[in-house]
C-alpha positions as CSV (number, residue, x, y, z in Angstrom):
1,X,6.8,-0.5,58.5
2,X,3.7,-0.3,56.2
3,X,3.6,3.7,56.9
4,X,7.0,4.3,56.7
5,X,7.1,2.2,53.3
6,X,4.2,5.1,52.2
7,X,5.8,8.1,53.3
8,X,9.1,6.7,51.4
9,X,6.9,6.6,48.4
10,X,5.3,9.9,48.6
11,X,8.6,11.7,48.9
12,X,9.5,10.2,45.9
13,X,6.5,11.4,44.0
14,X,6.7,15.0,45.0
15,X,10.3,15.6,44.0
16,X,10.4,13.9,40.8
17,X,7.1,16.3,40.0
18,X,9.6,19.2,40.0
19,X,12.1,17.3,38.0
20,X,12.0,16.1,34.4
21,X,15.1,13.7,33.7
22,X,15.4,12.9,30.1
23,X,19.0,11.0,30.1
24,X,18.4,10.6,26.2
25,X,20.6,7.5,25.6
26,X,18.7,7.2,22.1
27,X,20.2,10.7,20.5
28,X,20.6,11.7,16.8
29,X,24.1,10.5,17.2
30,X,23.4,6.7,18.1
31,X,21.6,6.4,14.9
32,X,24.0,6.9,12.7
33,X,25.7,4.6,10.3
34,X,29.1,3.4,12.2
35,X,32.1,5.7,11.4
36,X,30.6,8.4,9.7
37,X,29.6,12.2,10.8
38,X,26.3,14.0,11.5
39,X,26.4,17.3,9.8
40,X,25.4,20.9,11.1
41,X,23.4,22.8,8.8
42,X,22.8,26.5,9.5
43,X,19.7,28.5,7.8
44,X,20.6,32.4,7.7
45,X,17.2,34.0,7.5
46,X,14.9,36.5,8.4
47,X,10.7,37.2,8.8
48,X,11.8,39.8,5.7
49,X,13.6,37.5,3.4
50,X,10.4,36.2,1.0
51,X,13.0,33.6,-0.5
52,X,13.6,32.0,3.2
53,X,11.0,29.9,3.3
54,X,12.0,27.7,0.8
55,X,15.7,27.5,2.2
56,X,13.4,26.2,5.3
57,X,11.5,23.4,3.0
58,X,15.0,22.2,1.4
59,X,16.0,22.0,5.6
60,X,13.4,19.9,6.4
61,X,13.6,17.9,3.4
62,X,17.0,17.4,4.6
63,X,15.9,16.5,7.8
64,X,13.8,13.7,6.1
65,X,16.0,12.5,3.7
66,X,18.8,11.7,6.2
67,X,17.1,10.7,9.9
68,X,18.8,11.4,12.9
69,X,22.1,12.9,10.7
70,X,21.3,16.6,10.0
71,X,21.7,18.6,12.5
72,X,19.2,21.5,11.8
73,X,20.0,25.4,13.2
74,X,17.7,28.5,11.7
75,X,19.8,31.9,12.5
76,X,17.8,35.1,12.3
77,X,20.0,38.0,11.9
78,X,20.9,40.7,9.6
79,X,18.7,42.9,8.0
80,X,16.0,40.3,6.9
81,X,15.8,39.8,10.5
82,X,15.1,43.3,12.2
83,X,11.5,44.0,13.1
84,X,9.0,46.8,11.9
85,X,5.5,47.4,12.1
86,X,4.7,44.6,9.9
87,X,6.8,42.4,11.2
88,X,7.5,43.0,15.0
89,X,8.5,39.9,16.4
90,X,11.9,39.6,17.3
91,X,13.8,36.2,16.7
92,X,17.6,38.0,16.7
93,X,20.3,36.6,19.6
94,X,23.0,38.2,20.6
95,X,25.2,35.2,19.5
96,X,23.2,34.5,15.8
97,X,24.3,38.2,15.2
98,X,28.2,37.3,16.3
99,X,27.8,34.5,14.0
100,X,26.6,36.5,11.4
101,X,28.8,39.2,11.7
102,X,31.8,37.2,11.4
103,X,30.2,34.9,8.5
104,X,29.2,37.9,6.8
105,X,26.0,34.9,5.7
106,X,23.3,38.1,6.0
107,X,25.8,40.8,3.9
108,X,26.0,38.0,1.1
109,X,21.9,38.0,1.1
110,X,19.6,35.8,2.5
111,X,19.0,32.4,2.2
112,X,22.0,30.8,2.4
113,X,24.0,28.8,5.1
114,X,26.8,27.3,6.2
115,X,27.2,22.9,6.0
116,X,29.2,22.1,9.0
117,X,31.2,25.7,8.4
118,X,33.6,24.4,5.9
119,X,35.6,26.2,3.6
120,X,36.9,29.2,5.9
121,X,38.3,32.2,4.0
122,X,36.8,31.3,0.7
123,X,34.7,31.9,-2.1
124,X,32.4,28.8,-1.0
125,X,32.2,29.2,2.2
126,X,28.7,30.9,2.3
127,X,26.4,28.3,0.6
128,X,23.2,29.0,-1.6
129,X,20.4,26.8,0.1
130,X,20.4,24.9,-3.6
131,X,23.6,23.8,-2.5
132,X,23.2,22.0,0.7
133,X,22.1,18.6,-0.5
134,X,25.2,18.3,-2.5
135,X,27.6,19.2,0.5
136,X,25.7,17.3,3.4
137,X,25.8,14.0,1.4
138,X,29.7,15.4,1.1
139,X,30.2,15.9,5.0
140,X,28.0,12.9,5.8
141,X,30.6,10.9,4.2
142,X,33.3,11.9,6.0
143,X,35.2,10.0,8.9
144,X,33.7,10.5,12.1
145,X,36.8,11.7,14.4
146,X,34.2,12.7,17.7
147,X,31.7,11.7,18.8
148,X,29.4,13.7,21.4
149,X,26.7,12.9,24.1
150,X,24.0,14.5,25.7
151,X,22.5,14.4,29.1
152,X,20.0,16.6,29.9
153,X,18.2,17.2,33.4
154,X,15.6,19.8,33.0
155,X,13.8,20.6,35.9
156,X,10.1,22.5,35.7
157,X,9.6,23.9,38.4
158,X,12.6,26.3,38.7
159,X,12.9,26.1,34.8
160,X,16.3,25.4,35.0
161,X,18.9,23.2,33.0
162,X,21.6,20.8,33.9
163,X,23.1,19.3,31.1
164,X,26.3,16.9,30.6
165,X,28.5,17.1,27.3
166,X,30.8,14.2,26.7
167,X,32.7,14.5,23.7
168,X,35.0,11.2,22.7
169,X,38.0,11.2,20.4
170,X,37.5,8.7,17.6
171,X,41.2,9.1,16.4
172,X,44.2,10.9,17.6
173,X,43.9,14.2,16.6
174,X,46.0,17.2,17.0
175,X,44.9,20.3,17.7
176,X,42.9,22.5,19.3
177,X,39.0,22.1,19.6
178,X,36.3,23.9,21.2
179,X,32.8,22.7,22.1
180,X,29.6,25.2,21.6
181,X,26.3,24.3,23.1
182,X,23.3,25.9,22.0
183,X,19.5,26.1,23.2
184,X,16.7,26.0,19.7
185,X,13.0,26.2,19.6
186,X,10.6,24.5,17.2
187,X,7.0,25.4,15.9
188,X,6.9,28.9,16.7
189,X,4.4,31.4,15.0
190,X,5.2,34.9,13.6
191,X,5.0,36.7,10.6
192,X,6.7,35.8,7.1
193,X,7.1,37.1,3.9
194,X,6.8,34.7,1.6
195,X,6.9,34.9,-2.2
196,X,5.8,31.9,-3.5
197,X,2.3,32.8,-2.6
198,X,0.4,35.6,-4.8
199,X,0.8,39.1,-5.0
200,X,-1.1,40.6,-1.9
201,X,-0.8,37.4,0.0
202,X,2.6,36.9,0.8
203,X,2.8,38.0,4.1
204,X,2.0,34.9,6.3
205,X,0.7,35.8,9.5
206,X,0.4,32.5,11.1
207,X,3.8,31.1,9.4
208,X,5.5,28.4,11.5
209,X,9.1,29.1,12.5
210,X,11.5,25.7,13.6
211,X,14.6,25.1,14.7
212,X,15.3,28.6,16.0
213,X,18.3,29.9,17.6
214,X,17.5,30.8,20.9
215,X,21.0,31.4,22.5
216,X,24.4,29.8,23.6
217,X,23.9,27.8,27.0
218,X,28.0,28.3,27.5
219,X,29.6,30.7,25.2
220,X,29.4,32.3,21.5
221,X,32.6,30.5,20.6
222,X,32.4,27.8,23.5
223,X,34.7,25.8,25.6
224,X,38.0,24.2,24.4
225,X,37.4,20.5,25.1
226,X,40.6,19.4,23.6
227,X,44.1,21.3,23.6
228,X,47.4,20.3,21.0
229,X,45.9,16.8,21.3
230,X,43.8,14.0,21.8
231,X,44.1,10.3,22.0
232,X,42.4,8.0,20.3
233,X,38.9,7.1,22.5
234,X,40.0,10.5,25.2
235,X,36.7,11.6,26.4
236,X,36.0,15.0,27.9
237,X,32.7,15.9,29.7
238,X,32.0,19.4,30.5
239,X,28.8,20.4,32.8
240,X,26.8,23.3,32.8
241,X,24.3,23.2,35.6
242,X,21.2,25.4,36.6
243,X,21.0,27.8,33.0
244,X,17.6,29.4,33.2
245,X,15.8,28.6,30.6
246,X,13.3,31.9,29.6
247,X,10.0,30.9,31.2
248,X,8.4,32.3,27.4
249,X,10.3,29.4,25.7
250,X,7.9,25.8,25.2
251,X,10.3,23.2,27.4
252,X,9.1,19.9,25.4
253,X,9.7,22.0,21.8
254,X,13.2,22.8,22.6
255,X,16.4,21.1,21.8
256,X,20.3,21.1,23.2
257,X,22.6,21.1,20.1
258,X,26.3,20.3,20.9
259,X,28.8,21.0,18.2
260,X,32.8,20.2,18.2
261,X,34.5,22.8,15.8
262,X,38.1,23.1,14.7
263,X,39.8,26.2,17.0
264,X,42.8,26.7,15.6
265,X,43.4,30.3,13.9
266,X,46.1,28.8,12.0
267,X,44.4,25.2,10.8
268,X,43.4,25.0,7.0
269,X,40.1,24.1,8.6
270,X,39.5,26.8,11.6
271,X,35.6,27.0,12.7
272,X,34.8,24.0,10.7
273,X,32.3,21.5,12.7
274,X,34.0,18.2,13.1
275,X,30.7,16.5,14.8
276,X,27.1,17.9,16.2
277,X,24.3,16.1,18.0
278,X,21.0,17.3,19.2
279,X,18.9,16.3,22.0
280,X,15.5,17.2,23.5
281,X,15.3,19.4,26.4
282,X,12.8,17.9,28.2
């Protein structure tokens, strides 16, 4: 009984050795205040653009300011963003360069960013990283109307990534809404320009990139989670099981973010993010 007790425990051992479960049940979105939104704040950049850095400090003063309520995503696309000789590593996706394309953030010059994509189709949609303080502590305010989960199993040995979405409905809501999950990196280290260093020194060699767009784990544009309606406290969970994560990428500096935007081509608030929440991959 002894021995069979042994082998039992054994067995045990060697799978969960291939298999790092991080059920993250504290999330940035159990932490904040009761009935109010996390917000999604997008940093348009590139290794070229010597003003980016400090739209990256103003992120991360965010970041501070507001625990476990700003949702932080650096996009590297556009020109800013291609490589040279100088500055050859490549941090452009496929899907940052959709985003960008549609945004139009890198024709409008780099830094600036999107808070929680609002305003759609005008003048203020594109926001100046001066800017974002003012409109986070705007979006924060707002009425939570989802709220999103996540689960992530990440397994090492095949480098490969199971993770559950749920996404509740806070109120009824009409329409139609789509869920986008993503896959970021933190403290990576590449060339930047930067110019507030001196004339001669303002290309950083050792420059420490965060938050960094890696690429969709579902779609560009994502999955619609709700269609024409939801109930209030309907809960959808969608499942995306064994994505390969790119054996280059640092499992425990990576993070899931989940967003909930508004779908509707015809809604005064289409591509607007209506809640986001971020988790660690492993």
């Amino acid at each position: 009984m002894k021995k069979l007790s042994l082998i039992i425990i054994i067995s045990v051992l060697f799978i969960l050795q291939g298999c790092d479960k991080v059920t993250n049940v504290i999330d940035k979105g159990t932490v904040r205040a009761a009935g109010t939104r996390n917000v999604l704040v997008e940093d348009y950049t590139g290794h070229k653009c010597g003003n980016c850095p400090a739209a990256a400090v103003q992120l991360t003063s965010l970041e501070t300011q507001y625990p476990g309520r700003v949702i932080p995503l650096a996009v590297h696309a556009g020109y800013f963003a291609k490589t040279n000789a100088q500055y050859p590593t490549d941090f452009q996706t496929s899907d940052g360069n959709a985003y960008d394309l549609l945004f139009g953030n890198g024709a409008a010059g780099n830094p600036n960013g999107l808070v929680n994509r609002t305003g759609w189709g005008t003048a203020s949609f594109i926001e100046q990283w001066t800017s974002w303080p003012s409109q986070v502590a705007s979006e924060m305010a707002k009425q939570a109307i989802f709220n999103i989960r996540i689960n992530n199993v990440f397994n090492s040995s095949t480098r490969q990534l199971n993770t559950n979405i749920t996404v509740k409905s806070l109120t009824a809501n009409s329409g139609t809404y789509k869920l986008v999950v993503l896959l970021t990196e933190d403290s990576l280290v590449a060339e930047q320009l930067d110019y507030r260093q001196p004339i001669g020194q303002q290309t950083i060699p050792n420059y420490v990139f965060n938050h960094l767009l890696r690429g969709a784990v579902n779609s560009t544009w994502g999955d619609a989670v709700f269609t024409n309606a939801a109930a209030k406290n309907d809960s959808v969970v969608k499942s995306y099981t064994n994505f390969p994560v790119n054996v280059g990428y640092r499992a425990n500096k990576c993070h899931i973010v989940a967003y909930v935007y508004d779908a509707d081509g015809a809604s005064a608030t289409h591509y607007q993010v209506l809640e986001a929440n971020e988790a660690l991959l492993k």
